[in-house]
N, CA, C and O atoms as a Maestro MAE file, in Angstrom:
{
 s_m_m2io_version
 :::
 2.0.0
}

f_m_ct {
 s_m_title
 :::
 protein
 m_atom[324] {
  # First column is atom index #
  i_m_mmod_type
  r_m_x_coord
  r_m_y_coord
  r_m_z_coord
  i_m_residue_number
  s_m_chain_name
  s_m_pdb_residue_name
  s_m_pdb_atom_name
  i_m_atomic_number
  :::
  1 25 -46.647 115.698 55.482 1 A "UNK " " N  " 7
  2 3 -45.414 116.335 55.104 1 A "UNK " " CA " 6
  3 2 -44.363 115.273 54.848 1 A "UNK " " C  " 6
  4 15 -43.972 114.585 55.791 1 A "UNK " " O  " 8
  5 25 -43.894 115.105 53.648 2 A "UNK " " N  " 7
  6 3 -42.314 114.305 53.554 2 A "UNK " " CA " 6
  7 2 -41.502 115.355 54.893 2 A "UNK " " C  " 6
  8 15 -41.532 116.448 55.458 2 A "UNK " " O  " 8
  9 25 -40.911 114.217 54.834 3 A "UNK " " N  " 7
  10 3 -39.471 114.304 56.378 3 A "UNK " " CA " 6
  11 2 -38.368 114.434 55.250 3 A "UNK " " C  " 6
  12 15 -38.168 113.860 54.179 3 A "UNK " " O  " 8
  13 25 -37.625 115.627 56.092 4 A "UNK " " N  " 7
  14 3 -36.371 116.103 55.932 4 A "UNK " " CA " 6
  15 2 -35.559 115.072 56.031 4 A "UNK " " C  " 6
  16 15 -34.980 114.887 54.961 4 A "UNK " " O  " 8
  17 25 -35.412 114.699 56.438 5 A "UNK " " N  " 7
  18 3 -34.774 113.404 57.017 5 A "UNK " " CA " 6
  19 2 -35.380 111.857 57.031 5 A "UNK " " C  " 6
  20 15 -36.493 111.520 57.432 5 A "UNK " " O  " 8
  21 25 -34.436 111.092 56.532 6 A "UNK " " N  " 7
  22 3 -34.462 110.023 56.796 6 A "UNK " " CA " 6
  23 2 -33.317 109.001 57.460 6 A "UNK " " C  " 6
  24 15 -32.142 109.199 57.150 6 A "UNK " " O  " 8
  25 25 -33.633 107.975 58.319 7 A "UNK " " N  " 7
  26 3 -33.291 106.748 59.320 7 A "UNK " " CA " 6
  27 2 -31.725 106.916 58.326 7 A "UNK " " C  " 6
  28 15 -31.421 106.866 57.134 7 A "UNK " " O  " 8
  29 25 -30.980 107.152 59.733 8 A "UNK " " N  " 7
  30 3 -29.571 107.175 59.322 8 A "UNK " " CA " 6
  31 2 -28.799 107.941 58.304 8 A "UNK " " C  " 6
  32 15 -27.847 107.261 57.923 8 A "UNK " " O  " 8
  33 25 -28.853 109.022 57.763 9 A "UNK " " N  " 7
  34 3 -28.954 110.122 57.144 9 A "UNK " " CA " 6
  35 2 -27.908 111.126 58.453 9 A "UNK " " C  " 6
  36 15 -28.189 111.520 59.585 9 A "UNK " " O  " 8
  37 25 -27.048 111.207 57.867 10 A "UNK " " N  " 7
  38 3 -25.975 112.532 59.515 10 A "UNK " " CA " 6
  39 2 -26.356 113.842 58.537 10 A "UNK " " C  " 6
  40 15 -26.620 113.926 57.337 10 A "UNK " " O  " 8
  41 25 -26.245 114.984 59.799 11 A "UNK " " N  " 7
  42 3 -26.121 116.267 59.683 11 A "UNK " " CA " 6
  43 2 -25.470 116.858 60.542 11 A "UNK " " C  " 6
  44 15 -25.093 116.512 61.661 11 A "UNK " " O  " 8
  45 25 -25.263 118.454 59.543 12 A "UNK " " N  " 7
  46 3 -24.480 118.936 61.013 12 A "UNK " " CA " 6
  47 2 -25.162 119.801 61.496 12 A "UNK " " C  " 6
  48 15 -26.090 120.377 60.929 12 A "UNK " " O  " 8
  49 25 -24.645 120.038 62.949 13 A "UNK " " N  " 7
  50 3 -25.947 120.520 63.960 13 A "UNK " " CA " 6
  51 2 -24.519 121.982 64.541 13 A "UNK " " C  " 6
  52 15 -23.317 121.975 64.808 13 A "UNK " " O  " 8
  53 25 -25.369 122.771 64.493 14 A "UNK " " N  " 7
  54 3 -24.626 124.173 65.628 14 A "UNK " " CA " 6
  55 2 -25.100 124.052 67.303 14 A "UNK " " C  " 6
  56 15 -26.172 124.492 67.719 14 A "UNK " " O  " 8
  57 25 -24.486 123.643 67.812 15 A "UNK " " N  " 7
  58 3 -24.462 124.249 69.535 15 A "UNK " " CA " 6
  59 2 -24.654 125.664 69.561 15 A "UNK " " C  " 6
  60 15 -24.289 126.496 68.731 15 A "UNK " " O  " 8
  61 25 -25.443 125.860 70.915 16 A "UNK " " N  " 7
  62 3 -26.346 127.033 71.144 16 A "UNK " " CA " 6
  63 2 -26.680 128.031 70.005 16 A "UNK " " C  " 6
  64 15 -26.985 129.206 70.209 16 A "UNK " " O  " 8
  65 25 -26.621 127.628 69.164 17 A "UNK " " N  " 7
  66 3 -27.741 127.929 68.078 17 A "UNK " " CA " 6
  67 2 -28.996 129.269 68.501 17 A "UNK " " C  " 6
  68 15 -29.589 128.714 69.426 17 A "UNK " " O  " 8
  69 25 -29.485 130.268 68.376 18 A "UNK " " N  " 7
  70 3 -30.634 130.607 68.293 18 A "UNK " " CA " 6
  71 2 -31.653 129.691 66.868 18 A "UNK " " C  " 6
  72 15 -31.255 129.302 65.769 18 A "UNK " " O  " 8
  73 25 -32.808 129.621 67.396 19 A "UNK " " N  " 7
  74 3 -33.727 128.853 66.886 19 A "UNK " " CA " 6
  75 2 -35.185 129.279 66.571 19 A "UNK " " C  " 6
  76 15 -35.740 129.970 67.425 19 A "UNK " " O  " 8
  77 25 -35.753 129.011 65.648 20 A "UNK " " N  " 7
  78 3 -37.060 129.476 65.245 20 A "UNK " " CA " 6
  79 2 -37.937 128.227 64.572 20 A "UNK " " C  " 6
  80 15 -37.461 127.178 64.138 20 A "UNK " " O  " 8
  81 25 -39.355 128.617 64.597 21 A "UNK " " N  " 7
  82 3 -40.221 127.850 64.192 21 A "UNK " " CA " 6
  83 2 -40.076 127.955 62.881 21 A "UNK " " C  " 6
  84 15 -39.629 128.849 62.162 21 A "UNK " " O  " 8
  85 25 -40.758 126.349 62.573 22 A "UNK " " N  " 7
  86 3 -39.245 125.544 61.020 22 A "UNK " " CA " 6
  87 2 -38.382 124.645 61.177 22 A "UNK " " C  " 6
  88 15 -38.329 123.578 60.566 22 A "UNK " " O  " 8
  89 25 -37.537 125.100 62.148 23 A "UNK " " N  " 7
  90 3 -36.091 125.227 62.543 23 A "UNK " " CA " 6
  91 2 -35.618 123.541 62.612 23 A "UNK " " C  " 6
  92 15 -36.065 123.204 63.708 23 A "UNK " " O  " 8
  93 25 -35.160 122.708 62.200 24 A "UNK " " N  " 7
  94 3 -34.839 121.508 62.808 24 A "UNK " " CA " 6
  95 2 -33.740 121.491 64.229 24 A "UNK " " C  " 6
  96 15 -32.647 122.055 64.270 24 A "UNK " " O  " 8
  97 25 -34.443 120.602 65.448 25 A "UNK " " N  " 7
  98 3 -33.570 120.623 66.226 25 A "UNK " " CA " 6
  99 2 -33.232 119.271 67.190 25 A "UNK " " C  " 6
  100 15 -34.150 118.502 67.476 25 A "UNK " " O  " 8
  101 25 -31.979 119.057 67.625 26 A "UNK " " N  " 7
  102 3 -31.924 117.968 68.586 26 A "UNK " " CA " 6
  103 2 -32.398 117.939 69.808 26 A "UNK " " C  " 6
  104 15 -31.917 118.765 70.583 26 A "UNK " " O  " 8
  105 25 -33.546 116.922 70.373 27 A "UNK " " N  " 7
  106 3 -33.900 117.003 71.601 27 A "UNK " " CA " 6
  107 2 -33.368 116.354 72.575 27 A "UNK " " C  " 6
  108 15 -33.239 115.159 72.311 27 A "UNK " " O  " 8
  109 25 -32.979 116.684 73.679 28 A "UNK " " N  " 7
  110 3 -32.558 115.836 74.713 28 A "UNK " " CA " 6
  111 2 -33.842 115.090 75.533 28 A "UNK " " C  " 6
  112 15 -34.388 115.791 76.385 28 A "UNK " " O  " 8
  113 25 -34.186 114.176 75.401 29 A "UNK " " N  " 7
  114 3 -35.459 113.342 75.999 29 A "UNK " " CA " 6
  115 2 -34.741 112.513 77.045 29 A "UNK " " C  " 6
  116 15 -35.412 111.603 77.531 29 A "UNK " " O  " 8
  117 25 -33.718 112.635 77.405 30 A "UNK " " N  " 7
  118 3 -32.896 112.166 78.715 30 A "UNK " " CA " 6
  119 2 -32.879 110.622 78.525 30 A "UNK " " C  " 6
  120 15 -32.118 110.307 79.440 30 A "UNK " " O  " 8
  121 25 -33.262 109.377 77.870 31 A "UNK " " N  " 7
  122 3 -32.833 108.396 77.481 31 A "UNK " " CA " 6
  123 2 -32.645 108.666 75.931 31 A "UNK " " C  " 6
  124 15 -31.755 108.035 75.361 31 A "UNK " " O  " 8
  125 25 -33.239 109.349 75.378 32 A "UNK " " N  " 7
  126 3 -32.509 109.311 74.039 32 A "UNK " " CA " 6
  127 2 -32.124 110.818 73.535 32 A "UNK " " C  " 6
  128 15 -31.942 111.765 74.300 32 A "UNK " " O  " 8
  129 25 -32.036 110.868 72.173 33 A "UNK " " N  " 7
  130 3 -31.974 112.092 71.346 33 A "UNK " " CA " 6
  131 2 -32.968 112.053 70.156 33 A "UNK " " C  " 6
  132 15 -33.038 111.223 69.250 33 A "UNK " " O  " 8
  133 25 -33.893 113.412 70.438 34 A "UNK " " N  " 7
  134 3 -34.837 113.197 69.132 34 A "UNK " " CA " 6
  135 2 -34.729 114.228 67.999 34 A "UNK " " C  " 6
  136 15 -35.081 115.367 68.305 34 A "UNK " " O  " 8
  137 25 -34.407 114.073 67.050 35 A "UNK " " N  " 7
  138 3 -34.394 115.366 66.160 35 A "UNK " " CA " 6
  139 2 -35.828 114.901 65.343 35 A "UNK " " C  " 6
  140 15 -36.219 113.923 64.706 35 A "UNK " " O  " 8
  141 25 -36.546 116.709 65.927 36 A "UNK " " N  " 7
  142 3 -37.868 116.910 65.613 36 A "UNK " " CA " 6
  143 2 -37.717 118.477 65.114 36 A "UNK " " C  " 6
  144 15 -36.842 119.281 65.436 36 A "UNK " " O  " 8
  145 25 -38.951 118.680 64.139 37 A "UNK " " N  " 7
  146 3 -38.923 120.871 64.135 37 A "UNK " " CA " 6
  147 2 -39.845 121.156 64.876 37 A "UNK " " C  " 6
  148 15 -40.766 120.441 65.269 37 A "UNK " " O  " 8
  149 25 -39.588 122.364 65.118 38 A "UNK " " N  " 7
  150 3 -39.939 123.630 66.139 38 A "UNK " " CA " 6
  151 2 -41.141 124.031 65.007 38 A "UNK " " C  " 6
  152 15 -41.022 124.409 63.842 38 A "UNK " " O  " 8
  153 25 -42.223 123.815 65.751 39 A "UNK " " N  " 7
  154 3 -43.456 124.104 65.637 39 A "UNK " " CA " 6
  155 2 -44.477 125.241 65.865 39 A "UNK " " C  " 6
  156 15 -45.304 125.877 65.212 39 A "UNK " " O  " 8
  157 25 -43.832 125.150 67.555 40 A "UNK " " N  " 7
  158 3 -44.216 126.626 68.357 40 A "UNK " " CA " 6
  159 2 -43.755 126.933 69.595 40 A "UNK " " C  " 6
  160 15 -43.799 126.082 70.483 40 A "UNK " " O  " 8
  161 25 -43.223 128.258 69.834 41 A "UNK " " N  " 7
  162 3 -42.420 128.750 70.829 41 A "UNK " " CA " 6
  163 2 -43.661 129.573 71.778 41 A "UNK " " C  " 6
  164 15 -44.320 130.411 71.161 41 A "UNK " " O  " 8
  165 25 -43.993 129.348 73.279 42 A "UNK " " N  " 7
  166 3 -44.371 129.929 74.292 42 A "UNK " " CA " 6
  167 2 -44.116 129.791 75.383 42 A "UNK " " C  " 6
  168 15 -44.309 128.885 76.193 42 A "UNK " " O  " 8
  169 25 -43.493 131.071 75.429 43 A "UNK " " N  " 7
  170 3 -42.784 131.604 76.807 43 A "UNK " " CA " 6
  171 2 -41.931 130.350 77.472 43 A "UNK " " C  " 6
  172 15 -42.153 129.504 78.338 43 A "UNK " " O  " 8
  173 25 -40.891 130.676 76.639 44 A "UNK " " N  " 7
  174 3 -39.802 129.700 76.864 44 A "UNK " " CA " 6
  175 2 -39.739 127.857 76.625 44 A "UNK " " C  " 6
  176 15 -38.835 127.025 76.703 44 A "UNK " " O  " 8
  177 25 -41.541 127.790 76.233 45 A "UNK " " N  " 7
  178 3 -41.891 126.279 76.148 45 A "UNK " " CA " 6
  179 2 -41.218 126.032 74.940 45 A "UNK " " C  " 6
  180 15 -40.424 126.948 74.728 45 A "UNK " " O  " 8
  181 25 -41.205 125.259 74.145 46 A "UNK " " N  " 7
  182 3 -40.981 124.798 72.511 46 A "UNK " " CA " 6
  183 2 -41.637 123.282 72.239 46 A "UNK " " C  " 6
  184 15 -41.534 122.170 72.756 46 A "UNK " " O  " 8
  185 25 -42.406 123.910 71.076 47 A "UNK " " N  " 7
  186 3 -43.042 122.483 70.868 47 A "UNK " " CA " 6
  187 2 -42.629 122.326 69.625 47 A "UNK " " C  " 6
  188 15 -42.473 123.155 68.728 47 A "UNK " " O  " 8
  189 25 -42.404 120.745 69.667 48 A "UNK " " N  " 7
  190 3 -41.784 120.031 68.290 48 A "UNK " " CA " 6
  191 2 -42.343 119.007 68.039 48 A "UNK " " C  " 6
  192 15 -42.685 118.194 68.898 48 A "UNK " " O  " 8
  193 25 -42.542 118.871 66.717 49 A "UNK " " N  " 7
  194 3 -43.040 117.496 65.951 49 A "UNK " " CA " 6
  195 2 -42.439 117.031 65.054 49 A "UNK " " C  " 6
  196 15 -41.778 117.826 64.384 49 A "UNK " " O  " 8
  197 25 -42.418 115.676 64.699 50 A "UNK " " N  " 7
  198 3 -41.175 114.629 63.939 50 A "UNK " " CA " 6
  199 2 -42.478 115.194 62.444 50 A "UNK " " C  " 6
  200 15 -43.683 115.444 62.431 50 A "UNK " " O  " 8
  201 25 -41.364 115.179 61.372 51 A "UNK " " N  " 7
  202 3 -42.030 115.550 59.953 51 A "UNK " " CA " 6
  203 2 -43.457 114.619 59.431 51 A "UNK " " C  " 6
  204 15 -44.518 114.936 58.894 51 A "UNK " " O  " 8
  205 25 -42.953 113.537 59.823 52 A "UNK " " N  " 7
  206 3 -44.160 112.056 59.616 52 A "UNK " " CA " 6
  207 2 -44.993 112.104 60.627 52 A "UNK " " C  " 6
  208 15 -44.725 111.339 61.553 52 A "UNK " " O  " 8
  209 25 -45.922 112.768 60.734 53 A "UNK " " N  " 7
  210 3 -46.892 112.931 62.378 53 A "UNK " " CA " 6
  211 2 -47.699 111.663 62.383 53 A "UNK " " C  " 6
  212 15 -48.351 111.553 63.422 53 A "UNK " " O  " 8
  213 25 -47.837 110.759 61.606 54 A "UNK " " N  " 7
  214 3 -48.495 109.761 61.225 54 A "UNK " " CA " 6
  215 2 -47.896 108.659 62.624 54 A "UNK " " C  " 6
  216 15 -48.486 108.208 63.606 54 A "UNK " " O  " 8
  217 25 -46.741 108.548 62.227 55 A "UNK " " N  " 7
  218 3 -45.486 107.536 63.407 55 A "UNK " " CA " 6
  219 2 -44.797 108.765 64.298 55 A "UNK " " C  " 6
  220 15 -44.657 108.372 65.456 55 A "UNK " " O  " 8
  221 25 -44.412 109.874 64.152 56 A "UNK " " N  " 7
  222 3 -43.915 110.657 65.173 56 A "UNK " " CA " 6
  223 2 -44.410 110.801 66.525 56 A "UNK " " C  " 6
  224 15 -45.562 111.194 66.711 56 A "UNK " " O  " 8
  225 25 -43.524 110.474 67.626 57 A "UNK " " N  " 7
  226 3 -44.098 110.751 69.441 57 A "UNK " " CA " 6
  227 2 -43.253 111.906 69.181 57 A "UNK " " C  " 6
  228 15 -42.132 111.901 68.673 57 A "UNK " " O  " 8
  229 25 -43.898 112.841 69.573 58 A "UNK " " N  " 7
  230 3 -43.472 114.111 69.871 58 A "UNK " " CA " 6
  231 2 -43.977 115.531 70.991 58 A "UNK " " C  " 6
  232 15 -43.974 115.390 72.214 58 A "UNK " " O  " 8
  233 25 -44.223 116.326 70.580 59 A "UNK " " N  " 7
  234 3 -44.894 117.198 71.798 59 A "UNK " " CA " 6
  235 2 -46.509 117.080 71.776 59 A "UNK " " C  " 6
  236 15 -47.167 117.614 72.670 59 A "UNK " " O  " 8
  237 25 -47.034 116.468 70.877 60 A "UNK " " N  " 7
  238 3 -48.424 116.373 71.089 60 A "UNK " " CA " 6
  239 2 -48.531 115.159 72.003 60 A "UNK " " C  " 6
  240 15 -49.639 114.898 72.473 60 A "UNK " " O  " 8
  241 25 -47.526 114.423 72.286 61 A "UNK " " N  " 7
  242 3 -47.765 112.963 73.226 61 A "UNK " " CA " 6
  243 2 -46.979 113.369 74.499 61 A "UNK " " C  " 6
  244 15 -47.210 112.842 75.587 61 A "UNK " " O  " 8
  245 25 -46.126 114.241 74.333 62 A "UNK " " N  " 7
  246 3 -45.075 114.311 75.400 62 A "UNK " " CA " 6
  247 2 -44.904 115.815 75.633 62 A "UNK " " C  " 6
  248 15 -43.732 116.145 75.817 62 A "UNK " " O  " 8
  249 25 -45.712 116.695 75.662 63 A "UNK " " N  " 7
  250 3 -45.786 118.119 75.927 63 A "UNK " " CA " 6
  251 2 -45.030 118.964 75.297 63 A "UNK " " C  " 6
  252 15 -44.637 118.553 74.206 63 A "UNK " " O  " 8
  253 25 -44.785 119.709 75.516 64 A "UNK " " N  " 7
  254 3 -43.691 120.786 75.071 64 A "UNK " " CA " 6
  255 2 -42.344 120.350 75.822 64 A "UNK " " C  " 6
  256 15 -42.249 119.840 76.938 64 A "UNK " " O  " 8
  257 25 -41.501 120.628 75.073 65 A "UNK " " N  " 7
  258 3 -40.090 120.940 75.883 65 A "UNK " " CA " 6
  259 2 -39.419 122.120 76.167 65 A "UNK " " C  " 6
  260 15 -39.256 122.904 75.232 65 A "UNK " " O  " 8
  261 25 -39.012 122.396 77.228 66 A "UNK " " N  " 7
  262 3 -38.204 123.538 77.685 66 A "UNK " " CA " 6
  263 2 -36.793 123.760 76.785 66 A "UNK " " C  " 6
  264 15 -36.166 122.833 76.270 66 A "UNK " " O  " 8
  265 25 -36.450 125.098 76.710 67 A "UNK " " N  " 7
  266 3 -35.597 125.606 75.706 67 A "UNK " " CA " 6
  267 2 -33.968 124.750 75.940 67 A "UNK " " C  " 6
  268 15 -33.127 124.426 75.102 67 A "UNK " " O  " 8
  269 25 -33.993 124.582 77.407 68 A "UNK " " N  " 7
  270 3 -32.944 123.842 78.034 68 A "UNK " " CA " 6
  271 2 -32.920 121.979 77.400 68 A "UNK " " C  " 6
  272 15 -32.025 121.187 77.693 68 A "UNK " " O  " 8
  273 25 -33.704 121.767 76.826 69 A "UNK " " N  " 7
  274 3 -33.718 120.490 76.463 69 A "UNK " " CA " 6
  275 2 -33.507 120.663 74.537 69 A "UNK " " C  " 6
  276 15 -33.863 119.675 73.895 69 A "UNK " " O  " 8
  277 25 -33.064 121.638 73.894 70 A "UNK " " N  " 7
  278 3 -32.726 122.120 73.025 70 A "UNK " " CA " 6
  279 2 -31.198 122.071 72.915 70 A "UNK " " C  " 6
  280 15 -30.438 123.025 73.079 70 A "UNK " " O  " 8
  281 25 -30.805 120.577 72.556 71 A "UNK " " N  " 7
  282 3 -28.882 120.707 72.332 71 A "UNK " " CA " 6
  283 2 -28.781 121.523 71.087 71 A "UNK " " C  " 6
  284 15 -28.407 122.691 71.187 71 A "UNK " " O  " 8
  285 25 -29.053 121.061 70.026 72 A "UNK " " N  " 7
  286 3 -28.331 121.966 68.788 72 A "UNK " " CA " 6
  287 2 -29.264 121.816 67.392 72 A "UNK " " C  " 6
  288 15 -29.954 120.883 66.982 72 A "UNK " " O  " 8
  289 25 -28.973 123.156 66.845 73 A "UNK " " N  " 7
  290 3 -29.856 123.330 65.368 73 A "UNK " " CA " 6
  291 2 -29.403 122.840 64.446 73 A "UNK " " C  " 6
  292 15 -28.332 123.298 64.048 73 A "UNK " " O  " 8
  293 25 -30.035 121.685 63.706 74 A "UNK " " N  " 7
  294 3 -29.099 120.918 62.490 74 A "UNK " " CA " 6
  295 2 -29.103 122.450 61.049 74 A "UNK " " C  " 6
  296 15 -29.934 123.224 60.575 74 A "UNK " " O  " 8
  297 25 -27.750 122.176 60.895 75 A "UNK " " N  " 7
  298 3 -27.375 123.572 59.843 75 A "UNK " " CA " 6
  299 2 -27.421 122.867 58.806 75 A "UNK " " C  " 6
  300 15 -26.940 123.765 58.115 75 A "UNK " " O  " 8
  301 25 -27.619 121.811 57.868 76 A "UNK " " N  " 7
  302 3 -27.460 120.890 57.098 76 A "UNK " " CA " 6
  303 2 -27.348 119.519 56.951 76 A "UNK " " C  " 6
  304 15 -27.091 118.789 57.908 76 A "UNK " " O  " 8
  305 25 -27.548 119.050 55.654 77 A "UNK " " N  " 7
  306 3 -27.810 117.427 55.940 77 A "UNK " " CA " 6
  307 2 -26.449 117.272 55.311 77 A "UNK " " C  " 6
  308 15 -25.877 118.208 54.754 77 A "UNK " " O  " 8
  309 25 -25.986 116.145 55.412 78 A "UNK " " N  " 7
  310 3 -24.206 115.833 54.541 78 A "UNK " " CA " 6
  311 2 -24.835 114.635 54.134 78 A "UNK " " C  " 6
  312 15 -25.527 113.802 54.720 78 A "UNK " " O  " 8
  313 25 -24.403 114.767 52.945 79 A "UNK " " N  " 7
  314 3 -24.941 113.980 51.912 79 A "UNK " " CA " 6
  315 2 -23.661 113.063 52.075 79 A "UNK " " C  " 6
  316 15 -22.584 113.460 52.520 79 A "UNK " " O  " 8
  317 25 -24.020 111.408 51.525 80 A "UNK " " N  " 7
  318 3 -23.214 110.522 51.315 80 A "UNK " " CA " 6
  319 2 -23.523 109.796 50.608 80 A "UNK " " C  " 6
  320 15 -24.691 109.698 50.232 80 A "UNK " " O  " 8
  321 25 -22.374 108.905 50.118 81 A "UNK " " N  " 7
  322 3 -22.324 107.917 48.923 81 A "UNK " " CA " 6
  323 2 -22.308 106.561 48.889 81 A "UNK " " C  " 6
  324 15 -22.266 105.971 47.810 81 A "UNK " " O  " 8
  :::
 }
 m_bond[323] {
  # First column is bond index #
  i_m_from
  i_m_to
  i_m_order
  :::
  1 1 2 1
  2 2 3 1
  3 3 4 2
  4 3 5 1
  5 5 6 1
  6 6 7 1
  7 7 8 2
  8 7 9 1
  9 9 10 1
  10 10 11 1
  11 11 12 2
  12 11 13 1
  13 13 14 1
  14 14 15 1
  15 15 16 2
  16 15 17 1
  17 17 18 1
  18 18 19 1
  19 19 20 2
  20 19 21 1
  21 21 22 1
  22 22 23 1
  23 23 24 2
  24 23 25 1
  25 25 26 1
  26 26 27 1
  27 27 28 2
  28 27 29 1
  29 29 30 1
  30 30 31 1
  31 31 32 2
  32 31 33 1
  33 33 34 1
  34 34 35 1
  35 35 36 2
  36 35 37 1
  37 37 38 1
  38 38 39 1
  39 39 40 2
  40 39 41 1
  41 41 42 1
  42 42 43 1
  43 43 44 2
  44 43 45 1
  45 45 46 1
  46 46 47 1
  47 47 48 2
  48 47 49 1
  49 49 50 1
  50 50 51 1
  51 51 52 2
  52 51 53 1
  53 53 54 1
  54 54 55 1
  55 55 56 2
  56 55 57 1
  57 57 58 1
  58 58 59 1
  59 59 60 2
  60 59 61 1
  61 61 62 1
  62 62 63 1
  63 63 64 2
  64 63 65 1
  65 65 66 1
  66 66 67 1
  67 67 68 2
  68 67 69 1
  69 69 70 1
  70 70 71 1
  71 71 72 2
  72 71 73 1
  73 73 74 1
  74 74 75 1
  75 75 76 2
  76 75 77 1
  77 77 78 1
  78 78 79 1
  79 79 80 2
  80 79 81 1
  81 81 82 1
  82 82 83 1
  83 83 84 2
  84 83 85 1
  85 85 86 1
  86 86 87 1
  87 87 88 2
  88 87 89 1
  89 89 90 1
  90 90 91 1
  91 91 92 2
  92 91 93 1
  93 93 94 1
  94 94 95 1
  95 95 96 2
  96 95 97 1
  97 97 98 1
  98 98 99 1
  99 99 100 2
  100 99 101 1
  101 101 102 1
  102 102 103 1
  103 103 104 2
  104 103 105 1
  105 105 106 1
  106 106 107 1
  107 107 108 2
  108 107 109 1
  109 109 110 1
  110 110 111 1
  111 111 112 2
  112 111 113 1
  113 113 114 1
  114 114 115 1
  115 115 116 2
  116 115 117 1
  117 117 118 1
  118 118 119 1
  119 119 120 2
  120 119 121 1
  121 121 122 1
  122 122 123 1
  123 123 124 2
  124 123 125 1
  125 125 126 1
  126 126 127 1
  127 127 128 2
  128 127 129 1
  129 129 130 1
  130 130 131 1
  131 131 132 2
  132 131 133 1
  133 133 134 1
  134 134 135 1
  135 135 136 2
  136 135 137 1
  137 137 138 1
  138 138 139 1
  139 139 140 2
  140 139 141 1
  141 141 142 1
  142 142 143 1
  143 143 144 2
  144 143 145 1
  145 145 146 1
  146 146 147 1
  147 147 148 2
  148 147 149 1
  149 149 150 1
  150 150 151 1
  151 151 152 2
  152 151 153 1
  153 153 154 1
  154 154 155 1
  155 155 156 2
  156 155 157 1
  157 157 158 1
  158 158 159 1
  159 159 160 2
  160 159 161 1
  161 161 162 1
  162 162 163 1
  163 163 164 2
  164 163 165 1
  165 165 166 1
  166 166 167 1
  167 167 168 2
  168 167 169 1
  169 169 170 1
  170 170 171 1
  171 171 172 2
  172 171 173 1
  173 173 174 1
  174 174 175 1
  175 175 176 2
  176 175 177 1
  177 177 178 1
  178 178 179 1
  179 179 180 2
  180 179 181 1
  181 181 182 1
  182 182 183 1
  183 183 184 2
  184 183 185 1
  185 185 186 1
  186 186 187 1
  187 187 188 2
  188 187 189 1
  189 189 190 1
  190 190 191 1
  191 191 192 2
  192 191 193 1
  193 193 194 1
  194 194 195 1
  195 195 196 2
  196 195 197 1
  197 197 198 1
  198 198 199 1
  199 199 200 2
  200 199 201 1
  201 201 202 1
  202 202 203 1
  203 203 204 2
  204 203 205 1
  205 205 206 1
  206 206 207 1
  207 207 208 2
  208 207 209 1
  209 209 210 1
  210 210 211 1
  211 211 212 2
  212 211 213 1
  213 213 214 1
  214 214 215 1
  215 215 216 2
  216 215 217 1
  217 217 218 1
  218 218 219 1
  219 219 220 2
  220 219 221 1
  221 221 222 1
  222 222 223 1
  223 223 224 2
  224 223 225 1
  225 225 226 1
  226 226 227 1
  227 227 228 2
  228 227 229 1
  229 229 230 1
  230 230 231 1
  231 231 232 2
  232 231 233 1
  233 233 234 1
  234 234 235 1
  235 235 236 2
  236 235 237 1
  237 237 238 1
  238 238 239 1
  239 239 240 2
  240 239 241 1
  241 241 242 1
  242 242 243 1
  243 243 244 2
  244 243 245 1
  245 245 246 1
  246 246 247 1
  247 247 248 2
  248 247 249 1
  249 249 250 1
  250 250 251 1
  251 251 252 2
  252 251 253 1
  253 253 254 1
  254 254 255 1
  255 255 256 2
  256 255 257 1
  257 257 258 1
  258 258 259 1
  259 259 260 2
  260 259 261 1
  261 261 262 1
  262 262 263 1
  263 263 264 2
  264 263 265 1
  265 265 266 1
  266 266 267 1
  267 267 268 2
  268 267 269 1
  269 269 270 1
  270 270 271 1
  271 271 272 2
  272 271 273 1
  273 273 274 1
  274 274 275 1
  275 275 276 2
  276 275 277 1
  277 277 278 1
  278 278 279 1
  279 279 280 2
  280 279 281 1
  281 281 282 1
  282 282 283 1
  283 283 284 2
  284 283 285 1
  285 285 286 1
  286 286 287 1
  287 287 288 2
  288 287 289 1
  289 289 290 1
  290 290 291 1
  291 291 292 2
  292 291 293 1
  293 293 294 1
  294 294 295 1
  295 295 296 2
  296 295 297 1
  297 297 298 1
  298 298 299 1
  299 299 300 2
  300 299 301 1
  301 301 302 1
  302 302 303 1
  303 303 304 2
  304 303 305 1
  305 305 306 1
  306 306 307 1
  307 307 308 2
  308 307 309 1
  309 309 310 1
  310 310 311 1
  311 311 312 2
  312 311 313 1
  313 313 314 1
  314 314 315 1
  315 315 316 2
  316 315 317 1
  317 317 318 1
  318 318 319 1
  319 319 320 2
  320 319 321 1
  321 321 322 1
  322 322 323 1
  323 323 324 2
  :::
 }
}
């Protein structure tokens, strides 16, 4: 899959957001922030993977994340010049 995103590229993101599989979202990984999409939702788990699964650490290396580790849904990319 081409990535939505690319290295240094801003968007804007909604706080508490409802969210769905697709969905791009910011992860809180407690030393960093990962924006990955929502892949698959069970029972409150959420699993996400970075668009490039080739180089992406994501929930297939690092499990699922809890909905609580879900800061905000990027609503758009802002384009710049």
């Amino acid at each position: 899959m081409i990535p939505a995103l690319a290295p240094g590229e801003r968007v804007l993101v909604r706080y508490g957001a409802t969210f769905k599989v697709g969905d791009i979202v910011l992860v809180d990984r407690g030393e960093r922030v990962d924006i990955k999409r929502v892949t698959r939702i069970e029972d409150g788990h959420i699993f996400v993977e970075g668009d490039n699964s080739e180089v992406s650490t994501d929930s297939r290396h690092y499990g699922a994340v809890s909905k609580e580790a879900i800061i905000a849904k990027v609503i758009r990319r802002i384009w710049t010049r």
